[in-house]
C-alpha positions as CSV (number, residue, x, y, z in Angstrom):
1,X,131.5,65.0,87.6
2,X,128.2,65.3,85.4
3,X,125.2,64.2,87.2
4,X,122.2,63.3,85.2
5,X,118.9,64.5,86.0
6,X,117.0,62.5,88.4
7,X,113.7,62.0,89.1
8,X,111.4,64.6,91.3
9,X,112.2,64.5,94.9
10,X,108.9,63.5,95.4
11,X,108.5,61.3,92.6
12,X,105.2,58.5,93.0
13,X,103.8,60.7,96.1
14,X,100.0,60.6,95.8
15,X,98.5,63.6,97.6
16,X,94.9,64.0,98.0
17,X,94.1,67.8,98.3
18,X,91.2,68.7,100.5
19,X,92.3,72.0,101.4
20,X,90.4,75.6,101.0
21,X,92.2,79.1,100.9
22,X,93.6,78.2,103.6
23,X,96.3,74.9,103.3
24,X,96.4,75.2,99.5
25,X,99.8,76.5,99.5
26,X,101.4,73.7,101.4
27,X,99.9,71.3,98.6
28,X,101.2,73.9,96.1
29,X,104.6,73.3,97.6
30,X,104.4,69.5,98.0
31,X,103.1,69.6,93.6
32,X,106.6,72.0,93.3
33,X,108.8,69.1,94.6
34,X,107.2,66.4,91.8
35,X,103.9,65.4,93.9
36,X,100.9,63.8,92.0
37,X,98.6,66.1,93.9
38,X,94.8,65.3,93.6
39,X,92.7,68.8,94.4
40,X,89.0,67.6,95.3
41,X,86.6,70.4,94.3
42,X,83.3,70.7,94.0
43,X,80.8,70.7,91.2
44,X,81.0,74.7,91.1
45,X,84.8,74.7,91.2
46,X,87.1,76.0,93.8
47,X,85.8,79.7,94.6
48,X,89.6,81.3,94.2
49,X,89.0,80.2,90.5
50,X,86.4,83.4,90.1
51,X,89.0,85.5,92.7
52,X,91.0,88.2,90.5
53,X,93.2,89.3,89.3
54,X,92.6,87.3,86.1
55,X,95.7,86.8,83.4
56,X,95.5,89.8,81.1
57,X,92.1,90.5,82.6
58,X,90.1,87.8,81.3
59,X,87.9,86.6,83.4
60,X,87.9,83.2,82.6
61,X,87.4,79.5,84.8
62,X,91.6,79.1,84.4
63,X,92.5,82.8,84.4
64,X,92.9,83.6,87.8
65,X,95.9,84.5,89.2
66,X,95.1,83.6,92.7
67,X,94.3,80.4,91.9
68,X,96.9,79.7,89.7
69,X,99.6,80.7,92.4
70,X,98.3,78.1,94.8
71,X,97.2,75.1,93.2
72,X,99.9,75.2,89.9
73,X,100.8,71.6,89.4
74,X,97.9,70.0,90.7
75,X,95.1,68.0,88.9
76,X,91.5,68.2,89.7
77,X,88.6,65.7,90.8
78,X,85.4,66.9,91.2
79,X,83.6,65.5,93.5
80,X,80.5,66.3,96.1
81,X,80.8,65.8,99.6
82,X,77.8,66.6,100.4
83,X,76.9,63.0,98.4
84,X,77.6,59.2,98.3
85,X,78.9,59.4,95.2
86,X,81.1,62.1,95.6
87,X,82.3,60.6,98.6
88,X,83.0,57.1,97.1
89,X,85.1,59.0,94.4
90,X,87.2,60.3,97.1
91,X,87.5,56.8,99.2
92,X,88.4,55.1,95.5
93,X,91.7,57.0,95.6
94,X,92.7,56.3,99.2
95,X,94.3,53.1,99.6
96,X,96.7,54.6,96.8
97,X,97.2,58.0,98.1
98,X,100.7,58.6,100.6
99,X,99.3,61.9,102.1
100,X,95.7,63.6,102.6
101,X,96.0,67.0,103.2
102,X,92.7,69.2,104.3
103,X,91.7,72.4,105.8
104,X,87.7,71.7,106.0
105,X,85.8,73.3,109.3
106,X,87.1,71.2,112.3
107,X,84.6,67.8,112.4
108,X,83.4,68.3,109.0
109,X,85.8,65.7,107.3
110,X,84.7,63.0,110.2
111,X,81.3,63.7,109.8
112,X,81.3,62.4,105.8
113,X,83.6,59.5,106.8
114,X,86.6,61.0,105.4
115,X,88.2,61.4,109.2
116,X,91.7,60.3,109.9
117,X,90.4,57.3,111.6
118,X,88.0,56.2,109.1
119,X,90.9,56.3,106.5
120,X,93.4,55.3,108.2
121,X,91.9,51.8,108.6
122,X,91.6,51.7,104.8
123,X,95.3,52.4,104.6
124,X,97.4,51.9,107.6
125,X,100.4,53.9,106.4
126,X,98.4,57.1,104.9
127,X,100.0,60.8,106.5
128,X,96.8,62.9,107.3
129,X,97.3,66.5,107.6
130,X,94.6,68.5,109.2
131,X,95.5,72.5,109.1
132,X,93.0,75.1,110.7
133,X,93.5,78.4,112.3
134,X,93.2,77.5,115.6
135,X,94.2,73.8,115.7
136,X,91.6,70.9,116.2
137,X,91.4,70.8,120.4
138,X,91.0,73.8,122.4
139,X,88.3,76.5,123.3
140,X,88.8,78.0,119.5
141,X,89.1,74.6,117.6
142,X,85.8,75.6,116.1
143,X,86.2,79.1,115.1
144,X,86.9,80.3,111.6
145,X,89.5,82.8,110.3
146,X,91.5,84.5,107.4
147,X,94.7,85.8,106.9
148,X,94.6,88.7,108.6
149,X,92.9,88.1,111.3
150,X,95.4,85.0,111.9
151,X,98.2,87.8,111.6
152,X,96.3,89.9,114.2
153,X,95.6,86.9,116.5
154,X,99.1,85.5,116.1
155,X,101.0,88.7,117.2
156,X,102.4,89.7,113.6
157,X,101.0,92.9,113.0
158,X,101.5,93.9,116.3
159,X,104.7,94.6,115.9
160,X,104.3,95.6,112.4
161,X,104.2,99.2,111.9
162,X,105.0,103.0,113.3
163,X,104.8,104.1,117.1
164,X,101.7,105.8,118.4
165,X,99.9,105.0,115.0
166,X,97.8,102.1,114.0
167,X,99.3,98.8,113.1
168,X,100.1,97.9,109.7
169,X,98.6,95.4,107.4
170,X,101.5,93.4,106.3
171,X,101.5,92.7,102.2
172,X,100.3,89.5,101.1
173,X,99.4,86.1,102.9
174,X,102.2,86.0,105.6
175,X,99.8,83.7,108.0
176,X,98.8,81.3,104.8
177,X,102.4,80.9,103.4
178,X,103.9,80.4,107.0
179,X,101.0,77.9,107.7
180,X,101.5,75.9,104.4
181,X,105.5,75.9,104.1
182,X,105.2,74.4,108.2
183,X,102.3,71.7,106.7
184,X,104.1,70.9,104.3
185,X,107.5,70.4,105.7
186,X,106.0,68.1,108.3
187,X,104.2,66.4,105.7
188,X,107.9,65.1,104.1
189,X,108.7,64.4,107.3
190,X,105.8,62.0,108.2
191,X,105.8,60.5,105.1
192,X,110.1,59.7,105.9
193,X,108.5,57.9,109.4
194,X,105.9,55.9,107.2
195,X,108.5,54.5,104.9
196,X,110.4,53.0,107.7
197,X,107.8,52.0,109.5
198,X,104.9,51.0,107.2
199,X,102.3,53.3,109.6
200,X,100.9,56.8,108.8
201,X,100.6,59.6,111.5
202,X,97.7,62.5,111.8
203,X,99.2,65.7,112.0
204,X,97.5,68.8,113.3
205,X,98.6,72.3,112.3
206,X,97.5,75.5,114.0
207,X,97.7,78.3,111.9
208,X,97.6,80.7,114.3
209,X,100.9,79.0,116.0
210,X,102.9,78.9,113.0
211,X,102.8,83.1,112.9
212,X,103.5,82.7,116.8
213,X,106.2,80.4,116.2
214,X,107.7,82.9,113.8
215,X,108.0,86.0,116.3
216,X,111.1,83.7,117.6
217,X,113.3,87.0,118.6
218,X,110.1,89.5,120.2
219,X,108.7,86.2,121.6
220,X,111.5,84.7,123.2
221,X,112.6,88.0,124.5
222,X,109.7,88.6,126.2
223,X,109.6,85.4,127.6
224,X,113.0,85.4,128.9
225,X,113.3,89.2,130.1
226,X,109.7,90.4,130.1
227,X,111.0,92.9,127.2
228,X,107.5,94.1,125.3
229,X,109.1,94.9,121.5
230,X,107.2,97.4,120.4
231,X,106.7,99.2,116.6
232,X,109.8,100.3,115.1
233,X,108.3,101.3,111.6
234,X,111.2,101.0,108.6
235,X,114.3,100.3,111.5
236,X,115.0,96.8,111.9
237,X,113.5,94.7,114.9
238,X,117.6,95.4,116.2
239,X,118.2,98.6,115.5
240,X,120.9,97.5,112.8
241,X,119.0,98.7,109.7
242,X,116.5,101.8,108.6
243,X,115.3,103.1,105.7
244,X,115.6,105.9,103.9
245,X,115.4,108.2,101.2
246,X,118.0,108.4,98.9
247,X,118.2,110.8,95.7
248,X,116.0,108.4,92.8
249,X,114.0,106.4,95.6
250,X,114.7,104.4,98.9
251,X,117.1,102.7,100.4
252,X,117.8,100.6,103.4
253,X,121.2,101.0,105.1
254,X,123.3,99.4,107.9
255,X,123.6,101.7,111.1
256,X,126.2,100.3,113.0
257,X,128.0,97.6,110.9
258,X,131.6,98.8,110.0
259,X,131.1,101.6,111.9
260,X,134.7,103.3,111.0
261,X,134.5,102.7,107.5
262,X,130.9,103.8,107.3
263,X,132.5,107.4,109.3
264,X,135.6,107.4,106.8
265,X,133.1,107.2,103.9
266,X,131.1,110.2,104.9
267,X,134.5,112.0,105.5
268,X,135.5,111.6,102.2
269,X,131.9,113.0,101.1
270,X,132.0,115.8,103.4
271,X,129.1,115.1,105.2
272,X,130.1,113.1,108.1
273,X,128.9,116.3,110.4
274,X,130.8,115.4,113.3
275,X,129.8,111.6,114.0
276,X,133.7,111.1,113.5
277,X,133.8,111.9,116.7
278,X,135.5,109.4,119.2
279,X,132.4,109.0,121.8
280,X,130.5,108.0,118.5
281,X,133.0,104.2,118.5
282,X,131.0,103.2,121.1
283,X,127.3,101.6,120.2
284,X,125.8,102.9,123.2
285,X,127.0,105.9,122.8
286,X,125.1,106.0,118.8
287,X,121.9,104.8,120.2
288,X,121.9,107.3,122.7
289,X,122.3,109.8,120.1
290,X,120.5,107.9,117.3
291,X,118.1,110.6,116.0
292,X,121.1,112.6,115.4
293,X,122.7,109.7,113.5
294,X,119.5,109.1,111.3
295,X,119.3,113.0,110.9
296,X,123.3,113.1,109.3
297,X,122.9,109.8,107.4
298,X,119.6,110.8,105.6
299,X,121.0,114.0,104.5
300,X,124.0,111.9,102.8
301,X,121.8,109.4,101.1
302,X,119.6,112.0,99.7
303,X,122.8,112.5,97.7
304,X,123.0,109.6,95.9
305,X,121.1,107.0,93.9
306,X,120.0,103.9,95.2
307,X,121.9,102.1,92.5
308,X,125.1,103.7,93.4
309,X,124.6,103.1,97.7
310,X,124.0,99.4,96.2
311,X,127.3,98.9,94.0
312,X,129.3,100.9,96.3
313,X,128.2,99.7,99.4
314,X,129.1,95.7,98.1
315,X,132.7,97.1,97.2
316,X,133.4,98.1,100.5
317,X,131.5,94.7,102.3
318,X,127.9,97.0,103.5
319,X,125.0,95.4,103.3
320,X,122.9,98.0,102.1
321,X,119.9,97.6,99.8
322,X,117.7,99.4,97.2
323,X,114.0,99.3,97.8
324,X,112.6,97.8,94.4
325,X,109.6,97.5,93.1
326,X,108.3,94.9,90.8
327,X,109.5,96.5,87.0
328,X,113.0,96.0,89.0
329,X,112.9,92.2,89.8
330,X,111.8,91.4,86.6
331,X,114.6,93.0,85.3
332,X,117.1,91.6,88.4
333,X,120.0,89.8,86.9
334,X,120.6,87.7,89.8
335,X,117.4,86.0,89.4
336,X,117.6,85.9,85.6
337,X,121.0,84.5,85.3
338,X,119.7,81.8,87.9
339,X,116.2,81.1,85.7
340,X,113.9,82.1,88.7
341,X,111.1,83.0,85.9
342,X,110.2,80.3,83.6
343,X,107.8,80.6,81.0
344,X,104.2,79.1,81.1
345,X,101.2,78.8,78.8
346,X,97.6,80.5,79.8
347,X,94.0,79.3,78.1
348,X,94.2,80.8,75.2
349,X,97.7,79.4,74.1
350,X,100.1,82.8,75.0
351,X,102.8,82.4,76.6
352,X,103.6,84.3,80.3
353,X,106.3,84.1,82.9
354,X,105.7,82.9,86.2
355,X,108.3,83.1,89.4
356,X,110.0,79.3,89.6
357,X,111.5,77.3,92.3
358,X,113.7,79.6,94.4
359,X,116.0,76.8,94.8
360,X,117.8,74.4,92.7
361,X,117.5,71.0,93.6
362,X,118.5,68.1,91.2
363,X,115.4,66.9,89.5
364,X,114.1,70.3,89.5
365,X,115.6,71.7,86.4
366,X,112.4,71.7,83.9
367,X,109.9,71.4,86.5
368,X,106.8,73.6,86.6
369,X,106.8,75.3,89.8
């Protein structure tokens, strides 16, 4: 059965957009699923707007990349806080908005008379979502914080990195994206309760929680067994997977998975170096031995391209993976044949492509992302 397109999943959501660096990406998300999202900014524009990179390098107000990747699909109101007529602006769209979300420094928003109770008595049913670092209660409710230091505070890149060496940063906005996709997600949720209810909710997000909350397997088994996981550098938090070099690059392969057809495969290469061994069917009796076993498999994928581990390794049901770069996803079939980059149009009228949804949801067929 054909099914036409429908509309947006969320179709006729108003969202008010008060965020900073900080929160923009759960509005990002919430303007990905068909939002009408409303970024306040002021007079001087939102400071990621002069943040490079720029699109091919020009510096212009709409040209950065940054922004762009963060507030795509929103419009704009500019409007002053700091003033009574900015604030009215903002109060004029209230009774019509369905969410507010903001990230502003903890009391700031109360202080203007934009506070959850202020609005909330000028519509009864609006979801306010406040996201900070540290949550808006608490010894550190008041204290400010980026990225990485929320990645530092949160236990991230403490287990990110090599033994005895300094931990690594990790690439990116790991703290910001985990932050936003959890705001956002209970955003759709609260906005579900006001529906069958008819009343609204204020929601507080800690950022620094939502990168706790994700350490779910070093957490819990430190809470459970008083088990410390410590820096593994390129092996897996399970031992399961390393990296390693393989003839044209890297590669990551599966250490234990399949562990007589991975032995029969080096037989037939000549290079199993003894691991065929019976004391080797045993799992405790590899990790006993592992340097050994990272020693003989590292000499075998040395012998071979990543692109050949990849192809053969699917045929015979391993998991094993090429490390790619960027050139190589743009040139990934997978996310070609299933339209993962969609073109766009920058300020001067060219045409670019971005990433798209990395889902497909019906609705979501043509929609900027």
């Amino acid at each position: 059965m054909v099914v036409p397109p429908g509309p947006t999943p969320l179709d006729g959501v108003l969202v008010l957009d008060l965020t900073r660096e900080l929160g923009a990406y759960a509005t990002r998300l919430l303007a990905g699923l068909g939002a009408d999202v409303l970024r306040i900014e002021p007079p001087g524009g939102d400071p990621l707007r002069h943040r490079p990179p720029f699109t091919r390098g020009d510096a212009g107000r709409e040209s950065s990349l940054v922004y762009r990747s963060v507030n795509g699909g929103k419009r704009t109101l500019v409007a002053d806080l700091d003033t009574s007529g900015g604030r009215a602006l903002v109060l004029g769209t209230v009774a019509r908005a369905h969410l507010l979300v903001e990230s502003q420094p903890t009391h700031a928003l109360d202080r203007c008379g934009l506070g959850y109770v202020d609005l909330s008595d000028r519509n009864p049913a609006l979801v306010y979502v406040s996201i900070s670092p540290f949550g808006r209660s608490g010894p550190w409710s008041g204290y400010a914080a980026d990225d990485l230091v929320l990645a530092a505070l949160g236990g991230m890149l403490g287990l990110t990195g090599t033994p005895h060496r300094p931990p690594l940063v990790i690439f990116g906005q790991p703290a910001y994206q985990l932050t936003g996709t959890h705001a956002a997600f209970n955003a759709i949720a609260a906005l579900r309760a006001a529906r069958l209810s008819g009343h609204g909710q204020y929601i507080d997000i800690s950022a620094e929680a939502c990168v706790a909350a994700s350490l779910d397997r070093a957490l819990g088994r430190y809470l459970a067994d008083g088990v410390v996981t410590k820096r593994q550098g390129t092996r897996y938090w399970n031992g399961a997977f390393d990296v390693f070099r393989a003839a044209d690059g890297y590669v990551a392969l599966s250490l234990h998975y399949q562990w007589n057809e991975l032995v029969a495969w080096l037989e037939a290469d000549g290079m199993a170096e003894g691991l065929s061994a019976p004391r080797y069917r045993e799992q405790a009796a590899r990790e006993a031995d592992l340097p050994r076993l990272l020693a003989v498999l590292g000499r075998w994928a040395a012998t071979k391209r990543t692109d050949q581990l990849f192809a053969e390794g699917q045929v015979r049901r391993f998991p094993f993976a090429p490390v790619r770069g960027l050139e190589a996803l743009l040139t990934n079939p997978q996310l070609r044949s299933r339209g993962f980059f969609r073109p766009a149009v920058d300020r001067r009228g060219g045409t670019m492509e971005v990433p798209g949804p990395p889902f497909h949801l019906r609705g979501m067929e043509n929609a900027s992302w």
